[in-house]
C-alpha positions as CSV (number, residue, x, y, z in Angstrom):
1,X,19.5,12.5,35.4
2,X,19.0,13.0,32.0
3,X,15.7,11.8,30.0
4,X,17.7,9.4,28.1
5,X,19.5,8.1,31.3
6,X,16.2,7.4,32.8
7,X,15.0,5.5,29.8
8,X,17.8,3.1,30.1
9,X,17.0,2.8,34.0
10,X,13.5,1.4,33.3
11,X,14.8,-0.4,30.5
12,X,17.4,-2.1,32.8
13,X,14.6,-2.8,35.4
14,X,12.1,-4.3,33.0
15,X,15.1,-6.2,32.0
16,X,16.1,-7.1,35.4
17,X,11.7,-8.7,35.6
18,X,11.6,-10.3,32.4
19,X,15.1,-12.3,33.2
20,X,13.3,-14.2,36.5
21,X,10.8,-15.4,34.6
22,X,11.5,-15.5,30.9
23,X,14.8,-14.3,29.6
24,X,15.4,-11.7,27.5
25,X,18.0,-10.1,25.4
26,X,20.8,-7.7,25.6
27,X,19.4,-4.2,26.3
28,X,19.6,-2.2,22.1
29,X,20.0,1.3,21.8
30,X,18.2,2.7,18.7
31,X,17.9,6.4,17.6
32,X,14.9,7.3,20.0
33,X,14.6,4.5,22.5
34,X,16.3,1.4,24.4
35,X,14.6,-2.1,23.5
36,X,15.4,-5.7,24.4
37,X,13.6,-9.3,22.8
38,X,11.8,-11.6,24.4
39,X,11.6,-15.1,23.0
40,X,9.3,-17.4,24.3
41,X,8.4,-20.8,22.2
42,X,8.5,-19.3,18.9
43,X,7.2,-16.0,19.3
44,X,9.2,-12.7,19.8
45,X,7.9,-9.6,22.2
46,X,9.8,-5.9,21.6
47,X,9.7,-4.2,24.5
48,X,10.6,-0.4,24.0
49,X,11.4,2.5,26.0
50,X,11.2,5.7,24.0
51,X,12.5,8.6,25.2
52,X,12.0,12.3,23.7
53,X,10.5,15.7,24.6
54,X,7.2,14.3,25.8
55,X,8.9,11.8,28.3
56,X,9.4,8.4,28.3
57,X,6.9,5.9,27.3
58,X,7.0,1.7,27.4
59,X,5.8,0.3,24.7
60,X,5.5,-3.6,24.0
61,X,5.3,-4.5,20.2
62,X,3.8,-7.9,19.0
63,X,1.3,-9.9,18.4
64,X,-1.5,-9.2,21.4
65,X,-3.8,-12.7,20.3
66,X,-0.9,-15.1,21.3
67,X,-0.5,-16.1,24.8
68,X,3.0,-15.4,25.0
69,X,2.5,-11.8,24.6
70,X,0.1,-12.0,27.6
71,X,2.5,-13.3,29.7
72,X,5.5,-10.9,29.0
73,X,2.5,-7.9,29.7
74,X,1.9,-9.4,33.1
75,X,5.2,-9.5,34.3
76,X,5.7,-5.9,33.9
77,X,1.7,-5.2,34.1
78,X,3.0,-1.7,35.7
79,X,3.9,-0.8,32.1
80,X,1.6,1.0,29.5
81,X,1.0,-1.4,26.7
82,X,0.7,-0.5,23.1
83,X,-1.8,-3.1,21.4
84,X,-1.4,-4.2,18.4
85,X,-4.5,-6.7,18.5
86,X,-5.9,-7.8,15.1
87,X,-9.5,-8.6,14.2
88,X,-10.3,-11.7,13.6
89,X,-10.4,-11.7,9.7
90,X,-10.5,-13.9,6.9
91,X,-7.8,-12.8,5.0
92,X,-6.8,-14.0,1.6
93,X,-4.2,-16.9,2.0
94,X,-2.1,-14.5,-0.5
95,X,-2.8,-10.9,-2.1
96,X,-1.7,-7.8,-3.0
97,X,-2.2,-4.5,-0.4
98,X,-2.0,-1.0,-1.7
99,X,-2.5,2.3,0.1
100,X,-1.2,5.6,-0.3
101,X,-0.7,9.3,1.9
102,X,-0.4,12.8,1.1
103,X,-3.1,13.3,-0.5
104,X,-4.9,15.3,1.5
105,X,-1.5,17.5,2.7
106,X,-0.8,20.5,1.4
107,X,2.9,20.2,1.3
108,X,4.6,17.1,-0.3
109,X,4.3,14.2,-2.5
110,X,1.8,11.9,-2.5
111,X,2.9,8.1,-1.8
112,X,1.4,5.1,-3.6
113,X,2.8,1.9,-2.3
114,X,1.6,-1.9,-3.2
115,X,2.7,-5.2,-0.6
116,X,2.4,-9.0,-1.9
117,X,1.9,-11.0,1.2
118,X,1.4,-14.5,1.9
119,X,0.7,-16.5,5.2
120,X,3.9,-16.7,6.1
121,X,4.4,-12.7,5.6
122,X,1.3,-12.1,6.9
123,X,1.9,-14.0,10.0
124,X,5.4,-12.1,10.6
125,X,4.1,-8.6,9.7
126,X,1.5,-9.5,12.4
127,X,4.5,-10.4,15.0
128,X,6.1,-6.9,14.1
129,X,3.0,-5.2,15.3
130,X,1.9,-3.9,11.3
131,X,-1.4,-1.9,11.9
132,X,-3.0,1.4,10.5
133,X,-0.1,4.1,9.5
134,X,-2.2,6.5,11.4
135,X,-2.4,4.5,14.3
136,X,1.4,4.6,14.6
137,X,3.7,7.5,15.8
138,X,6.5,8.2,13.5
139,X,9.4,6.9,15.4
140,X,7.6,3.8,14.7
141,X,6.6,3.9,11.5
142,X,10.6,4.5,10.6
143,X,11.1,1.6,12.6
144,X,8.4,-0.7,10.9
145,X,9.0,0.4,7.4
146,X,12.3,-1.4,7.7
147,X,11.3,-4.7,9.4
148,X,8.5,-4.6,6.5
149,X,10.9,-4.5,3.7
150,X,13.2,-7.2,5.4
151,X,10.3,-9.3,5.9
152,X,8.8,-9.0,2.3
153,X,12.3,-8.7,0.1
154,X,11.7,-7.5,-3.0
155,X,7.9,-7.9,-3.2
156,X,6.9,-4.3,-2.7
157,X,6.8,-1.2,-5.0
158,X,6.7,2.5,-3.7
159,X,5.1,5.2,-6.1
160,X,6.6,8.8,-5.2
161,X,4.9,11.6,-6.7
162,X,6.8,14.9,-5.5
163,X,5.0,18.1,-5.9
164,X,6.4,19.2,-9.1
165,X,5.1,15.6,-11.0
166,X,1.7,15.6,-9.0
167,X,1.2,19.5,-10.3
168,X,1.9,18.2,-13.8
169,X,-0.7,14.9,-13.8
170,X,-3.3,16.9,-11.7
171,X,-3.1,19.2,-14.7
172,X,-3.1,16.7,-16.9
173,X,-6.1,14.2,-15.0
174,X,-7.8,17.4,-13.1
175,X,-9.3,14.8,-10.5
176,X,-7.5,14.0,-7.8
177,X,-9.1,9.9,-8.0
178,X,-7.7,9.7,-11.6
179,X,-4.8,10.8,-10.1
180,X,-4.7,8.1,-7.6
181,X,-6.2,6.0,-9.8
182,X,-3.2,5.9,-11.9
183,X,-1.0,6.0,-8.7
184,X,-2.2,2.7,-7.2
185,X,-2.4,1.1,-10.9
186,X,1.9,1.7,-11.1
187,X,2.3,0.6,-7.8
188,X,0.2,-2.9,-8.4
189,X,1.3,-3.1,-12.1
190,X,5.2,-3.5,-10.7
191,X,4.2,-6.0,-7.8
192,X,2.4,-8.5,-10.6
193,X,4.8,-8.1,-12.8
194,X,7.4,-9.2,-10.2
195,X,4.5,-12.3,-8.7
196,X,2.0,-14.8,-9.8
197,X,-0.9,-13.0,-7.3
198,X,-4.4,-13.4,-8.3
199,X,-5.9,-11.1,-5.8
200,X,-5.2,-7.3,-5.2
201,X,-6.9,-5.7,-2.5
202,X,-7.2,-1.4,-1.9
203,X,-8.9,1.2,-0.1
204,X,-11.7,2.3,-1.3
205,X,-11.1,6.0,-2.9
206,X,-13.5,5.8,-6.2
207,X,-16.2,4.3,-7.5
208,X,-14.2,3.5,-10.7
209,X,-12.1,0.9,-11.5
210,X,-8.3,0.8,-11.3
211,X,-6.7,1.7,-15.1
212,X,-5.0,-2.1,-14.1
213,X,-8.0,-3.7,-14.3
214,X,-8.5,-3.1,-18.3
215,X,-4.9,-4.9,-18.9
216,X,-5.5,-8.5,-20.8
217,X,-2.3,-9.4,-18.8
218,X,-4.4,-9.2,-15.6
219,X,-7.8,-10.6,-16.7
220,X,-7.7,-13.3,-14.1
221,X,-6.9,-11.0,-11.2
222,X,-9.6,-10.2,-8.6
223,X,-9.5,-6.6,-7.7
224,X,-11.6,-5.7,-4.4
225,X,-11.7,-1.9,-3.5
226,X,-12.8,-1.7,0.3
227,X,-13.5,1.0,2.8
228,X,-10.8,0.9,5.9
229,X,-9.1,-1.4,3.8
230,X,-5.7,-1.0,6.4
231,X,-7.8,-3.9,8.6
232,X,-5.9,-6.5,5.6
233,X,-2.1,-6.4,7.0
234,X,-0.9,-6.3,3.5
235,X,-2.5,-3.0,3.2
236,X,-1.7,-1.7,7.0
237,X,1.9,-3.0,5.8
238,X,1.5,-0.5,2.3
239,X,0.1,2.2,4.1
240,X,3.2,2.3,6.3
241,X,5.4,2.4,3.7
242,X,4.1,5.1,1.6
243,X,4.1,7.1,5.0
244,X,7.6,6.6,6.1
245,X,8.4,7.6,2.7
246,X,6.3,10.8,2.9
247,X,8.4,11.8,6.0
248,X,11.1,11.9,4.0
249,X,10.6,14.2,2.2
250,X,9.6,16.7,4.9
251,X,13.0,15.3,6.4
252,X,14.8,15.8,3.2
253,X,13.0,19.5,3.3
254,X,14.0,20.8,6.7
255,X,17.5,19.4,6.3
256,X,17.5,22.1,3.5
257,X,16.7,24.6,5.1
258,X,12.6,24.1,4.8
259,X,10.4,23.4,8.2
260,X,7.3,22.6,6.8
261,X,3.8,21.2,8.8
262,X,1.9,18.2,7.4
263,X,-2.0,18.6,7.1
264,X,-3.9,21.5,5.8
265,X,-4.7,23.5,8.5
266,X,-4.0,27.1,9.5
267,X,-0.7,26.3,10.9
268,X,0.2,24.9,6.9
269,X,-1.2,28.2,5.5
270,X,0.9,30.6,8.2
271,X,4.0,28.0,6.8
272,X,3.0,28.6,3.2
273,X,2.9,32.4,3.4
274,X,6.6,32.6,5.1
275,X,7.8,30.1,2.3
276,X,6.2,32.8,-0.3
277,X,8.4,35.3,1.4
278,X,11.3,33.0,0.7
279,X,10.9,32.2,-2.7
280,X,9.3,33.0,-6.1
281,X,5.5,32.4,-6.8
282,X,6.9,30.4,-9.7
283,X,8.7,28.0,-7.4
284,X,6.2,27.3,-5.3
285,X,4.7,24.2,-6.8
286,X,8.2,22.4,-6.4
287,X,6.5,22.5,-2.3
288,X,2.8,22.4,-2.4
289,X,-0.1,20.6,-4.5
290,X,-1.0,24.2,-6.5
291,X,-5.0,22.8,-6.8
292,X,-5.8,23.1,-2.9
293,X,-7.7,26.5,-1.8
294,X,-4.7,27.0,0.3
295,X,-2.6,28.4,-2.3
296,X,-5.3,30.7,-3.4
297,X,-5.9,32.0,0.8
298,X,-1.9,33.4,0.8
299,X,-2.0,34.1,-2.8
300,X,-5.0,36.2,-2.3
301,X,-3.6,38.4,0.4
């Protein structure tokens, strides 16, 4: 029996549990796993079975406070759990969230993205299981990224800076928190222009202030720059975006020909030098961010 074959066994069996008690949908077959829906009063539970090279793992997405989550857990209480629990914090009843990634990966662009949530999207992003990007694996994020844009519409702007552009404004800003400065400041500009929000909310990565916050236009908008700032959904919700969008482009990459590791360890500077033996020096910054000490440890040898 094949891995994937299995995962539609315990899918079928979880199924088979969940019907006695509670119902649940038609088993859905998705690019890395098997998932059906629970609905119980108003509330929806995912339950997941992923399937890949490590195995197969159960995972059950949604909302960990409410009680009905509880009781879908219990009746297959035999299955690993992934929680999705919030804190219980005082968020703005509406705001925008922006986060970004890349920036401290070698290869790639770096990803600004801005959210606009209210307490009905923030309640729904919640029931998705939105948390951290980093918390998530990348099957996940994929799969998040799209219930976030279906859940928010329009209200959302993603800032993508490939390697090439972020050479040219490093040059230009030689800083790396101008560079994010500006970054988040394009990202939040587009979601205000689009809504009436009075309150942005970001992680803390300077201790200036945002170019945004000098517009007249905005002179009545609150901006709050916090550490672990993903703890607001609206920024867990951002942070997820601008990394599904950064896998991309390592997607885009390897489709073309290019394999290339994330990070900024030794593995990236082993990748780097076989790149350099596929390509000109001079076409190297269409790859990498030309300011990290990386480039000078292969350029140097």
């Amino acid at each position: 029996m094949t891995i994937k074959e299995s995962a539609f066994k315990k899918i079928a069996e979880i199924k088979s549990l969940l019907e006695e008690e509670v119902g649940a949908s038609a088993i859905s077959e998705k690019e890395y796993n098997y998932e059906i829906t629970v609905k119980i009063n108003r509330e929806s539970i995912k339950v997941q079975v992923y399937f890949g090279k490590k195995g197969i793992k159960t995972i059950l997405q949604g909302n960990s406070s409410f009680p009905e989550y509880r009781t879908v857990q219990n009746i297959i209480s035999d299955q690993p759990a992934l929680d999705f629990s919030q804190n219980n914090l005082s968020e703005p009843e509406e705001y925008i969230g922006s986060d970004e990634c890349g920036k401290g990966d070698f290869f790639g662009p770096l990803v600004t993205a801005a959210v606009f949530v209210d307490q009905t999207t923030q309640k729904k992003l919640r029931q998705i299981g939105v948390r951290d990007s980093k918390d998530l694996k990348e099957n996940q994020i994929s799969e998040l990224s799209l219930q976030i844009k279906k859940t928010i519409g329009s209200n959302y702007e993603i800032v993508k800076i490939n390697p090439t552009k972020y050479n040219q404004l490093y040059e230009k800003f030689n800083n790396l928190n101008k560079l994010l400065n500006w970054s988040h400041s394009k990202a939040i500009d587009s979601v205000l222009q689009k809504t009436n929000c009075k309150k942005v909310i970001t992680d803390k990565f300077s201790n200036k202030d945002l170019n945004i916050t000098f517009d007249t236009n905005h002179s009545t908008v609150e901006f709050i720059q916090e550490p672990r700032a993903e703890k607001y959904v609206g920024v867990a919700a951002a942070s997820i975006l601008a990394r599904d969008t950064f896998n991309q482009w390592f997607i885009e990459q390897k489709k073309l020909g290019y394999d290339l590791p994330k990070g900024a360890s030794e593995i990236v500077t082993d990748a780097a030098s076989k790149l350099l033996s596929k390509i000109t020096k001079s076409e190297i910054g269409n790859f990498v961010k030309l300011h990290f000490k990386t480039l000078q440890k292969i350029t140097s040898k």
